[in-house]
C-alpha positions in Angstrom: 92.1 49.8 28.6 89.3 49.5 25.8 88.7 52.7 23.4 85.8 54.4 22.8 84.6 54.7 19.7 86.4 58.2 18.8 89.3 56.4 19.5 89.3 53.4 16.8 90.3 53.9 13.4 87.1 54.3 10.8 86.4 52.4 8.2 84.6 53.4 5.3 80.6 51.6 4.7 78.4 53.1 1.9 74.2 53.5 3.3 71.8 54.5 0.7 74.4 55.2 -1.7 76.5 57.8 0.6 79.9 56.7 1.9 80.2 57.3 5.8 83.1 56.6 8.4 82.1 54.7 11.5 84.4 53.7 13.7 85.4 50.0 13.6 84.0 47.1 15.0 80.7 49.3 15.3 77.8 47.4 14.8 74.9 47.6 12.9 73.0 48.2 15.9 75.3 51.0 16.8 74.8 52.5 13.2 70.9 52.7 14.1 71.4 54.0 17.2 73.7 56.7 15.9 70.9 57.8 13.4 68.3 56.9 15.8 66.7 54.7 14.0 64.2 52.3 15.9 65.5 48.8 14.7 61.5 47.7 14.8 60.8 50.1 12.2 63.8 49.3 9.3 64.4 47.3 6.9 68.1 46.4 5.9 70.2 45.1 3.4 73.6 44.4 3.9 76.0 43.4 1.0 72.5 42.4 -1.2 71.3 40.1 1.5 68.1 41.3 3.6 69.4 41.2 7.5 65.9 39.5 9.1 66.7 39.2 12.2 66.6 42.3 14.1 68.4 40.7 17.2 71.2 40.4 15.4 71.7 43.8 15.0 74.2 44.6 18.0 76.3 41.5 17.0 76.5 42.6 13.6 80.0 43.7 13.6 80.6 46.3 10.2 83.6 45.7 8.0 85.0 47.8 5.6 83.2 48.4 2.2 79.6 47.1 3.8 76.8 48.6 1.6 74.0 49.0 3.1 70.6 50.0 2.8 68.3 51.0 5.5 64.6 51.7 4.9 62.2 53.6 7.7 58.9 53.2 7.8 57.0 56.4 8.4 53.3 56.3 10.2 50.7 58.7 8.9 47.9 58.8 6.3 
């Protein structure tokens, strides 16, 4: 029987400086999802290294004491 999410143990990741809990073997597409973040419009950094390729996302598994840093672009002028 697989778990859901709510059902794995959390590990701890740091984004933009703030430690959250996310379940484990979330991904980092399952990060951007949660926040709903549109992976088209963000750029991140994972462990000091830029992520470029934005299919990658969902396969991205997340391990403990990931830092990462996610930047939105906003449209307007």
């Amino acid at each position: 029987m697989t778990q859901t999410a709510a059902e794995r143990p959390a590990i701890a990741v740091t984004v933009n400086g703030e430690v959250r809990q996310v379940a484990a073997g979330s991904t980092l597409g399952d990060l951007l999802r949660e926040h709903e973040l549109d992976p088209r419009m963000v750029v991140v950094e994972r462990n000091r290294g830029i992520v470029r390729d934005r299919h990658a996302f969902d396969r991205m598994t997340l391990e403990a004491e990931d830092v990462l840093e996610i930047v939105h672009f906003v449209g307007g002028g």
